[in-house]
C-alpha positions, 0 to 999 in steps of 0.5 A, spaced: 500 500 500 502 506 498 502 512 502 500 518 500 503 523 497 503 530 501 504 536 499 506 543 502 502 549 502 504 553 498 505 560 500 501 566 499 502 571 494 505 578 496 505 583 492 511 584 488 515 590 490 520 593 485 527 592 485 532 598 487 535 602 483 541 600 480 548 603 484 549 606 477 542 609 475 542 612 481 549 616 479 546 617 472 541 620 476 546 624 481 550 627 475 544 629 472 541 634 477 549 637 479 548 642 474 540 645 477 544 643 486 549 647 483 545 653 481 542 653 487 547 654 491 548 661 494 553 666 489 558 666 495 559 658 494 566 658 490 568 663 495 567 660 502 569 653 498 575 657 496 578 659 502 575 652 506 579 648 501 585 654 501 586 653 509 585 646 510 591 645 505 595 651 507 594 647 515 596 640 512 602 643 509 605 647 515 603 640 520 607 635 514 613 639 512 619 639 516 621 646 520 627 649 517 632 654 520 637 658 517 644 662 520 647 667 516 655 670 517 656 676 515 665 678 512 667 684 510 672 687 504 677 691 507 682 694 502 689 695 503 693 702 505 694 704 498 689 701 494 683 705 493 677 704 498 672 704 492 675 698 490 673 694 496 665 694 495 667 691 487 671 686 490 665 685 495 660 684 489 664 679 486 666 675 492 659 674 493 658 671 487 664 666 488 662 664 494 657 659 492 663 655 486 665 649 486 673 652 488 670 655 495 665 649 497 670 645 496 674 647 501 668 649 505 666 641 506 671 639 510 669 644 516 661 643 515 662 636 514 656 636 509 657 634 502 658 639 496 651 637 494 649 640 500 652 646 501 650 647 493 642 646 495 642 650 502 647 656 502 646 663 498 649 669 498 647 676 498 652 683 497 650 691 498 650 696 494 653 702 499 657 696 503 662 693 502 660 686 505 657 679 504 652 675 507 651 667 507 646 664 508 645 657 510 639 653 511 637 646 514 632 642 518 638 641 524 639 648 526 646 647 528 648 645 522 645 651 518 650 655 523 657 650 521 655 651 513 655 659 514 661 659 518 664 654 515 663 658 507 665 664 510 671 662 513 673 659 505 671 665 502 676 669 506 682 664 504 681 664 497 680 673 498 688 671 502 691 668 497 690 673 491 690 679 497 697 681 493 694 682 487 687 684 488 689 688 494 683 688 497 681 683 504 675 679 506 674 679 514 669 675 518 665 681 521 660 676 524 660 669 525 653 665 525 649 663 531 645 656 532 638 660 531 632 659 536 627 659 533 625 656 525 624 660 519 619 657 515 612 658 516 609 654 522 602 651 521 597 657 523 601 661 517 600 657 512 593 656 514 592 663 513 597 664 507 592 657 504 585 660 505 587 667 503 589 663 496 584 659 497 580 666 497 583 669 492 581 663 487 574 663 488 574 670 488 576 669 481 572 664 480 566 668 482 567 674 478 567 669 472 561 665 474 555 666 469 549 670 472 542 667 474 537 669 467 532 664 470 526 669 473 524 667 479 518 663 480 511 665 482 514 672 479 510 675 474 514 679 468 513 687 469 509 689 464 511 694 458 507 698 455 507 698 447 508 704 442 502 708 441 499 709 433 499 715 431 491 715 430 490 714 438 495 720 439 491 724 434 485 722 438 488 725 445 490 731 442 
């Protein structure tokens, strides 16, 4: 005797709902509304986001980038008895423009105990016009060695203007060495927040100048109504 077979109830219908939008469709549908948001927005959008993102990236660089320190010495051109006192400030021109070649770092390397690589990157030299003087500067992330490159760039400096003292006549002292600074000489973190958002500003300040006006007329405005030029006949008729 076979047994009978069962069945299991079938389940009650409900209704069908539809499927959720694609992932793509609902970007499509993103993209195509972008331009309507975007003319919402107030006119002063491109000038707040400006200076957001400008202070945001200025802030991110002063926290990222490493602090530098910079240490300047300072030699002076003296001419010698019988040469003329106008001759040292030429000299000092081009001393300044000789400190930074190969043949002073070369020697100077030995004292700053850095590379002539180094010294190339990180030390420039400056002259005045009314004094017979040269700066060099020095800069590094360690304080220290920004003070021994300075000193140990002038020092060479003032040992080739020795050796060629007798036919130049002209001789470079050291009139200030260069001291270990205390405190950097790049921006910190605040300043660059401040410089970044006033570029940012600037920017959508720009940006705002050159963003189309609004020619849409704003709804539930009627337009002004202007009158139509008179004909002759009705002007006739007045008079």
């Amino acid at each position: 005797m076979t047994e009978p077979l069962t069945q299991s109830p079938a389940a009650p219908a409900t209704d069908d709902e539809p499927p959720p939008p694609a992932r793509r469709d609902r970007v499509r549908a993103a993209v195509r509304h972008l331009p309507r948001r975007l003319r919402a927005l107030p006119p002063w959008s491109p000038l707040a986001a400006g200076v957001l993102a400008g202070g945001l990236l200025g802030a991110g660089y002063g926290l990222v980038a490493t602090p530098q320190y910079t240490a300047t010495s300072y030699v002076v051109a003296v001419p010698a008895d019988a040469s003329d006192p106008a001759a040292a400030l030429g000299f000092a021109q081009a001393y300044g423009r000789v400190a930074t070649q190969l043949a002073v770092l070369g020697d100077a390397q030995m004292w700053a105990h850095v590379p002539v690589a180094t010294l190339e990157r990180s030390v420039r030299t400056a002259t005045s016009p009314d004094a017979p003087m040269v700066s060099v500067t020095a800069t590094s992330a360690d304080p220290e060695e920004a003070a021994d490159m300075a000193n140990a760039v002038a020092r060479a400096l003032t040992r080739h203007a020795a050796a060629a003292a007798d036919d130049t006549h002209v001789e470079l002292r050291q009139f200030a060495r260069a001291t270990e600074p205390n405190e950097a000489s790049s921006a910190s973190a605040p300043v660059a927040a401040l410089v970044g958002a006033s570029a940012g500003g600037l920017l959508g300040g720009l940006a705002l100048l050159v963003r189309p006006r609004r020619t849409a007329r704003e709804p539930g405005r009627a337009a002004a109504a202007v009158p139509g030029p008179a004909s002759a006949a009705d002007v006739r008729g007045q008079l």
